[in-house]
N, C-alpha and C positions, 0 to 999 in steps of 0.2 A: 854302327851305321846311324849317320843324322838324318831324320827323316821329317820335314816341314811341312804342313800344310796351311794353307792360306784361306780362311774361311771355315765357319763355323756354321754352315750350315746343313743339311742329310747328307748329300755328298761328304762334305770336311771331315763330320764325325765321323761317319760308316768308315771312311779313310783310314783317320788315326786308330780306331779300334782293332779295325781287321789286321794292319800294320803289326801295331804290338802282338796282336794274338797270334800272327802271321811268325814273329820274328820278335820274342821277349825281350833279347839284349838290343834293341834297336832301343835309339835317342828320339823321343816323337816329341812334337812340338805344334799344336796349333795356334797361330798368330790370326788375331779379329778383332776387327775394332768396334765388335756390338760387346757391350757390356750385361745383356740381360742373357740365360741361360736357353740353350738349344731347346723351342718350344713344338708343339705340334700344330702341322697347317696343312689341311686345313684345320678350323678349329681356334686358329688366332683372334677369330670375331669377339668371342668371348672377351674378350682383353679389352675391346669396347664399354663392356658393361664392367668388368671387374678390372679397373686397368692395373691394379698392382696386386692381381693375384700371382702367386706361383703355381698353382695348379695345373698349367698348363707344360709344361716344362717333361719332357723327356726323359727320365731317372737314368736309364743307361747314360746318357749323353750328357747329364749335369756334369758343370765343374767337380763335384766333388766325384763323381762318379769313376771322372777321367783320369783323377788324381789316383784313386786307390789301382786305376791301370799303368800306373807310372805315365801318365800321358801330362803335359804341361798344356796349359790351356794359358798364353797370355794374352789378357783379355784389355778392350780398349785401346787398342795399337796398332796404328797404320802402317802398312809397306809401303814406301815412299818410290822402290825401287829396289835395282837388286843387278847382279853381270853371272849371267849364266856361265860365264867362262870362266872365274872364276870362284863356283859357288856359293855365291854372295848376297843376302835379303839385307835390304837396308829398310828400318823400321824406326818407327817415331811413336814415343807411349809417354805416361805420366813421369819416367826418369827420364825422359830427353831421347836420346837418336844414338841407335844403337846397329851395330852391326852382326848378324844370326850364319854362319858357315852351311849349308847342308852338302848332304850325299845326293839324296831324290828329294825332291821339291813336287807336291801335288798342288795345283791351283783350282780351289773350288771358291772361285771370286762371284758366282751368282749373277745376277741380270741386275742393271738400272732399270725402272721404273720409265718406262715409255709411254711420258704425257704430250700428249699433243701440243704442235707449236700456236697457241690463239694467244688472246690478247688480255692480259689477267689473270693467267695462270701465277704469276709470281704475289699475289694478294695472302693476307690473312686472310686463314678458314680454308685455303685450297691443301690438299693432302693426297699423300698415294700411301698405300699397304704395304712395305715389303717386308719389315720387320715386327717383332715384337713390341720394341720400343715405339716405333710408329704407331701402332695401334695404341699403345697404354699414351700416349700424347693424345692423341683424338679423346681418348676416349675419360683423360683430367678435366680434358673441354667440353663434353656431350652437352652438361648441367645448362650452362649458356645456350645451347641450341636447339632450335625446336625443327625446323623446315632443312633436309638435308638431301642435297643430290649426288646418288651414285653414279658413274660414268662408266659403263661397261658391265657384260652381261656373262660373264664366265663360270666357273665356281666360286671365285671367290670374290666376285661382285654380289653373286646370287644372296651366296651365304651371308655377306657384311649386312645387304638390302633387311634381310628377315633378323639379324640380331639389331637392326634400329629399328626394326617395326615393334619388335616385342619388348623396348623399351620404348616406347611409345612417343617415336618419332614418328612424323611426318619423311615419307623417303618416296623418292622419285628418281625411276632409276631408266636412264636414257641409254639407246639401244643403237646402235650407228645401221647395220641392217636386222637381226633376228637374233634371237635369244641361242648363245653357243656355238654362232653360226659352224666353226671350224669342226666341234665336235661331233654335233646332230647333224641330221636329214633335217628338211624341210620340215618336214611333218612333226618330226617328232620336235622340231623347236613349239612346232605350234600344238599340240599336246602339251607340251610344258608349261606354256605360256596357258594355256586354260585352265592350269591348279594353278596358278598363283594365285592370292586373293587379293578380291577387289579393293582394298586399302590401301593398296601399293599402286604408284599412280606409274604406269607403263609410259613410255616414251618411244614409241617403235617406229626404225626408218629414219627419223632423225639425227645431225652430228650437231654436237657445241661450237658454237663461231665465234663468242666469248665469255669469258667471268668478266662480270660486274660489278664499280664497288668502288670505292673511296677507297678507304687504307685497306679494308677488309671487305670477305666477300657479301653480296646484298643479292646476285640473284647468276642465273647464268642461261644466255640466249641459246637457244634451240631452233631452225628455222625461220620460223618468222613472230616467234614466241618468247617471251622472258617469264623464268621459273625462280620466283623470290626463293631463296636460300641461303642459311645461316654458314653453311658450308661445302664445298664441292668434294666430294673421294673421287679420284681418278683411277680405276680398275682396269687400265686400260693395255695391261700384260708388262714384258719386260722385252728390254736387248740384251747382250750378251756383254757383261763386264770385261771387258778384255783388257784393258789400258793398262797393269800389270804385265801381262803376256806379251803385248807390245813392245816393251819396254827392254824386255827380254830374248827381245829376236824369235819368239815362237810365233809358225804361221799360223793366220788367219785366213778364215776360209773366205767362199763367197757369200754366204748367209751372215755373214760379221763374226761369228762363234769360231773359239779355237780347233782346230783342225785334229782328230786324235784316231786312231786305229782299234780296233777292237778290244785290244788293252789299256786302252786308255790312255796309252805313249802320244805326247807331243811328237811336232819336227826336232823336237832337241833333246840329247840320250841325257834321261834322269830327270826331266822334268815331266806329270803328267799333269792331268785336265779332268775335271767332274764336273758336271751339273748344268745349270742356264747361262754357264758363260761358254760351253762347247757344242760346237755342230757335230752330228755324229752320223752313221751313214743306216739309211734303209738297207734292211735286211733283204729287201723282195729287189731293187730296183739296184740298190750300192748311191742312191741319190745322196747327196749332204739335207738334213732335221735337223730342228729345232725340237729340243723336248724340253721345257722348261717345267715338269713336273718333277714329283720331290722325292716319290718312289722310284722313279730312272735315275735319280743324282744320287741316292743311298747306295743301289747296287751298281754305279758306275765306281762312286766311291771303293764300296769292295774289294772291285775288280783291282783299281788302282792304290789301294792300299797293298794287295794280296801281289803283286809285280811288281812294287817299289820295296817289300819287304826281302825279296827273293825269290817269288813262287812262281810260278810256269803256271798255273791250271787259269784255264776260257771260259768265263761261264757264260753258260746259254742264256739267259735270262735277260742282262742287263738290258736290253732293249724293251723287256716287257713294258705293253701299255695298259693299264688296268689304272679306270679312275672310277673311284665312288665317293658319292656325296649324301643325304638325307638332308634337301633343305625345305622346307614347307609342305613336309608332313609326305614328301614325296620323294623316293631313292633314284637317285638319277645315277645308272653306270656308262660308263663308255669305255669300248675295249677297241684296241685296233685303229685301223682307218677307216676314217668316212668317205664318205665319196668324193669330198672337196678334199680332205689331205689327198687320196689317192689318186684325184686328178692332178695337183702340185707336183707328185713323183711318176705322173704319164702311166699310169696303171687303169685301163677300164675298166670297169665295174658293173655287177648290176643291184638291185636291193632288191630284199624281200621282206614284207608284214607280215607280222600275226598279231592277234590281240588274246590276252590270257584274260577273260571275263574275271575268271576265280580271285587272280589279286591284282587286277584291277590295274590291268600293263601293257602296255603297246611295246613291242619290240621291233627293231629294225635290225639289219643283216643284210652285210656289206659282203657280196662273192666276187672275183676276180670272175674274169670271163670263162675260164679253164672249169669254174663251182665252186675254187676253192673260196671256201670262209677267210678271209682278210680283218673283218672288223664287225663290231654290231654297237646296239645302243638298245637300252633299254631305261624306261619310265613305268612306275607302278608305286603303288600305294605302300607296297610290303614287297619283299623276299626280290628286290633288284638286285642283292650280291651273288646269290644263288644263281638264279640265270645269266650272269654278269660272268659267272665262274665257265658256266655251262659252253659260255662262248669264248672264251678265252681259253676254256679245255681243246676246242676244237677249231682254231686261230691259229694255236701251236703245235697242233697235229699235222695242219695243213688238210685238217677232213673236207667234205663236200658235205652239203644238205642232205644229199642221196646217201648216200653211205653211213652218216650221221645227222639224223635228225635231230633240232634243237630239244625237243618237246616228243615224248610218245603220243601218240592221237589219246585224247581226252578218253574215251570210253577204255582204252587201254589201261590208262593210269585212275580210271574209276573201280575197272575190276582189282587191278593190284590191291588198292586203297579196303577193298570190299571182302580178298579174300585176307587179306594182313589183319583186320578185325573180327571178319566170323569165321573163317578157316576156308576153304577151298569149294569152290563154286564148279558143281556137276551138271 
């Protein structure tokens, strides 16, 4: 069996892994036209400061790694196209234009880089994030640059903002409405927003109307403001690469992302879909998402390597939403839906706070009308994956508050804490 996959990124690999493990005598082959090796992200900031380390790089997932799995990894080679009727990838690399046969075809083509249409975006010194390579580019150029404006407030806006601060840029990081908006609650963006420190020049409510600049860039306008800058990073998410899948006669949904079924099956038998190029469906509502995270594109990978190998088995999980970060000394999780995804899938809600004094964390908790726990978000100093788990335990139980409490009441878990060191309290 030839088994193809198209992209090299947590989807592509988890793919071709599972695949072979799936199905030893299988022919795997991933085709990518990034040349630097399957790295961790978040965590790519790094590559700002150290741009040609390899320390970031995925060991399971390195080329050489793939190799000792009989997996071929040819690297630096476009698909130009391909006839799904005839199972046919037509690819272009350093030997010229070549024609690749498969059996199942997985397409984990990723998202373009969704910059805004203004005036100067095409200038030297303007940049978006979505590879490796990308970053180790900015980051040959940092030396020249002193004044740099990030453009979007996500994770890995956040993240890039604080590895230029801690090389001692000047960064100014501009907010279109609030920090996270889709992820966080109101509040909790504004919680967040109160540990950032004051070196980082906030830009909040604000959009860019344009880059500025001769050949290269010199500043870029903000309402009624101009922000001198040696460079713009545009963090301003992804679309769903599709123009392969197009090409291909596989539908496209209405959110732009390929259209796939719980297995990860296209409209077309033998080809599947992973990651930020595919819509996939709510579990609660059956609505079509966007999940352009990198934990739901490994285990969709999985899925569709473990059904392109031969296998029948559903896993439960691939939908899971579990995001954590540590950026500015501050563990930010977010599990589930907020209240703005869950109004996007016509789901009402209600929220509920607490605040854990102890480490120093405001928690949010996202219930369906019914109680059930749907989603939460949590901010704190220390031990955010912990209760990060705690609600993600009880997300996929489908528990209530009532029935499952986040937290035992404080004097509870004092006594615990009391009798666990001097023995049991009479």
């Amino acid at each position: 069996m030839k088994i193809i996959i198209v992209g090299y990124g947590p989807g592509g690999a988890a793919a071709a892994v599972t695949a072979r493990t799936f199905n030893p005598k299988s022919e795997v082959k991933i085709v990518t036209d990034e040349t630097l090796e399957s790295h961790k992200k978040p965590g790519a900031s790094m590559a700002l400061e150290f741009p040609n380390t390899s320390d970031l790089k995925i060991e399971d997932w390195s080329f050489e790694a793939l190799s000792k799995k009989q997996i071929t990894t040819i690297s630096g080679t476009r698909v130009t196209g391909g006839d799904s009727k005839k199972k046919e990838l037509y690819i272009k690399g350093h030997d010229g234009e070549k024609t690749l046969k498969y059996d199942k075809l997985v397409l984990a083509t990723g998202g373009v880089p969704s910059v805004p249409n203004l005036p100067g975006t095409n200038l030297d010194g303007v940049f978006t994030i979505q590879t490796m390579a990308d970053t180790s580019e900015i980051g040959n150029q940092l030396s020249e640059m002193n004044s740099i404006v990030v453009v979007g407030a996500g994770f890995s806006g956040l993240e890039t903002a604080e590895r230029l601060l801690l090389m001692g840029k000047e960064v100014h990081l501009v907010i279109r409405s609030r920090l996270m908006r889709k992820q966080l609650e109101e509040s909790m963006s504004e919680e967040l927003q109160s540990r950032l420190p004051n070196r980082l020049h906030v830009h909040l409510g604000k959009s860019p109307k344009s880059v500025v600049g001769s050949k290269k860039v010199e500043g870029i306008v903000i309402g009624d403001d101009t922000i001198k800058a040696d460079a713009v990073l545009f963090m301003t998410g992804v679309r769903p690469n599709v123009e392969l899948a197009k090409s291909l006669g596989v539908k496209i949904g209405e959110l732009g992302g390929i259209v796939v079924d719980e297995a990860m099956k296209t409209s077309i038998d033998d080809i599947f879909a992973v990651g930020d190029c595919v819509e996939m469906k709510d579990p609660t509502t059956g609505k079509p998402l966007l999940l352009p995270i990198g934990s739901v594109a490994a285990r969709a990978g999985r899925q569709a390597g473990m059904i392109a190998a031969g296998g029948s088995k559903i896993y439960d999980d691939t939908l899971r939403r579990l995001q954590y970060d540590r950026i500015f000394n501050t563990d930010i999780v977010v599990v589930g839906h907020s209240t703005t995804t869950a109004k996007e899938m016509g789901i009402k809600t209600d929220v509920h706070y607490f605040d854990d004094s102890t480490e120093f964390a405001k928690v949010a908790l996202v219930t369906s009308k019914d109680g059930s726990l749907i989603g939460g978000q949590v901010i704190s100093s220390r031990m955010g994956a912990r209760l990060g788990y705690e609600i993600l335990d009880r997300v996929e139980s489908g528990a209530t508050l009532k029935d499952k409490p986040l937290l035992k009441p404080r004097h509870e878990r004092l006594r615990e804490y009391l009798e666990t060191t001097f023995g049991p309290i009479r």
